[in-house]
N, C-alpha and C positions, 0 to 999 in steps of 0.2 A: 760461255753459253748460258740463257735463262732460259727456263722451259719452265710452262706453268701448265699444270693439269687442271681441265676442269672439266665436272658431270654431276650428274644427281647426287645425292645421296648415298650410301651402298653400292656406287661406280664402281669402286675398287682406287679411287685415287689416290689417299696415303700409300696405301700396297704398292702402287706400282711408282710413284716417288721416291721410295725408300729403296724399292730394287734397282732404279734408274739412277738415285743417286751412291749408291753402295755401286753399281757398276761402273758410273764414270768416275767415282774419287770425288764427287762434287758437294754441296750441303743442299742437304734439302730441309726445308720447312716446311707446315702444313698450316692452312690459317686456322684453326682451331687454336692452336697452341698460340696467334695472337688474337682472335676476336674475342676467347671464353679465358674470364679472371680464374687462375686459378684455385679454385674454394674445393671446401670438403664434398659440398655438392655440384658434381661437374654438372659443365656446361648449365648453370643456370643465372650466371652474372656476368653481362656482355663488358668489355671493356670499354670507355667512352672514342668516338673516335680520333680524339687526340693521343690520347694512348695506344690505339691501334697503330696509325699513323709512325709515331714516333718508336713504336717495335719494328714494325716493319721495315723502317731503315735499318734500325740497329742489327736486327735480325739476318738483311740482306745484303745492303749497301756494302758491307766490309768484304762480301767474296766475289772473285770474279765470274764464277761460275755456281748456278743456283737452282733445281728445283725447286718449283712454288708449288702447293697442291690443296686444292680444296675452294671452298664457296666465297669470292673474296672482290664480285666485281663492282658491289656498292661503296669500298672502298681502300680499295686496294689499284685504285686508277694510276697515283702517283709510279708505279713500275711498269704501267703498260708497256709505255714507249723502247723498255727493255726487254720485251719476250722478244728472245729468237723464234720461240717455238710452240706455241699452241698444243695440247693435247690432250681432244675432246671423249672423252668413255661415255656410251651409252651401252643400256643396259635392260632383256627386257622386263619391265614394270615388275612381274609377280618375282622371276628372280632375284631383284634387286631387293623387295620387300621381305622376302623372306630371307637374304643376306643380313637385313636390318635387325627383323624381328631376331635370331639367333645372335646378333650381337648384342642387341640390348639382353637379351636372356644374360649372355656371357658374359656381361659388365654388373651386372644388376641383381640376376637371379631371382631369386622370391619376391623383391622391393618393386617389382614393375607388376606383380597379380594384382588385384582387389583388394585395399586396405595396406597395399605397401607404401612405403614412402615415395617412389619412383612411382608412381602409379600413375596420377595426373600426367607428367613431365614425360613420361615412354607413351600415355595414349598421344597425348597431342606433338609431337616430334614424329610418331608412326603417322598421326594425318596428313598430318604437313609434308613429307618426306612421300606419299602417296599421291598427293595434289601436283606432285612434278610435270608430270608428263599431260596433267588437265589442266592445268589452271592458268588464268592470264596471270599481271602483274600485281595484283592482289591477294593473299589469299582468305581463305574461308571466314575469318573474322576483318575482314577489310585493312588489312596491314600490307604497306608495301612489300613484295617479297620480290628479290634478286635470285631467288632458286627458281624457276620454271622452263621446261622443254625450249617455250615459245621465245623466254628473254633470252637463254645460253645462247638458242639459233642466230638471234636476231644482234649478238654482241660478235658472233665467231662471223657473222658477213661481216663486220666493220672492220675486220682484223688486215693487220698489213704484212704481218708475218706467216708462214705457212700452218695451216692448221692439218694437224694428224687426228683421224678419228677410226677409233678403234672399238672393237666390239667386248669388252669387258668380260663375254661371260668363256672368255679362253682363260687359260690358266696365265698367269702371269711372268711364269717366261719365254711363252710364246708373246707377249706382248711387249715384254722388252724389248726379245729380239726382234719385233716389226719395229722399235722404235729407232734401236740402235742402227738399223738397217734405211730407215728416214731419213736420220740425221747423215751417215755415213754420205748417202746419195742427194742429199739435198741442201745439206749444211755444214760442205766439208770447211770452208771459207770462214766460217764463226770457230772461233778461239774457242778453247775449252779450259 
């Protein structure tokens, strides 16, 4: 079985990857851990996408059975044709934001005020990460962006496999058990 979670920002999709795969025995990955080099300062040195590419296999190709979770649909095409399972979390906007803002506090602490090191890097990721639910395929400085309301929607109609969407702001083992209870009733026929 492949299941790939995707949603904004602050969705909750590692969380519920991690439970999804701690529950079925399966691996799970998150694209962070391939799209961002890992440096002293995270997430600020993207990996080129031949390196993503060639993680990605490495990363997935060896299990038969995988959650995928996180922002990954500008290049992360090469596994599509392997989702069993779609798993879309939305979330609403102010929740999700102040999910955000509390995590960066919690990763960062002082380094994201005024005059921190993180300062620059947590306002414009808080923008950005706000602009989801608003913004076309561009965002605020005219850069392509694969994170938007309108582009998730516009990629989950293309989808051939079933897509599961769930409302995020339950706790997270209420949302497994709606998953496992998906799959149970709709994908007993896919291998695990």
């Amino acid at each position: 079985m492949h299941i790939y979670i995707l949603g904004a920002s602050g969705s909750g999709k590692t969380t519920l990857g991690k439970a999804l795969s701690a529950y079925l025995n399966i691996k799970h990955e998150d694209s962070d851990n391939i799209y961002w080099e890992p440096t002293e300062a995270e997430f600020t040195q993207r990996r080129s996408l031949i390196d993503r590419e060639r993680l990605l296999r490495e990363q997935l190709n060896g299990s038969q059975s995988w959650v995928f979770s996180g922002l990954a649909l500008s290049w992360a095409v090469s596994i599509e044709p392997l989702y069993d399972l779609v798993i879309f979390l939305k979330l609403d906007p102010n929740v999700r934001m102040e999910r955000l803002r509390l995590r960066e506090i919690e990763r960062y602490g002082d380094r994201i005020l005024q005059g921190g090191d993180r300062f620059e890097d947590s306002a414009a990721f808080l923008l950005w990460a706000k602009n989801y639910d608003i913004s076309g395929p561009v965002d605020q400085v005219s850069r392509p962006t694969n994170a938007t309301l309108a582009i998730h929607e516009n990629w989950l109609s293309k989808r051939f496999c079933p897509v599961l969407r769930l409302d995020s702001a339950r706790p997270v083992d209420e949302l497994l058990q709606l998953t496992v209870e998906f799959i149970t009733e709709n994908l007993s026929s896919v291998e695990s």
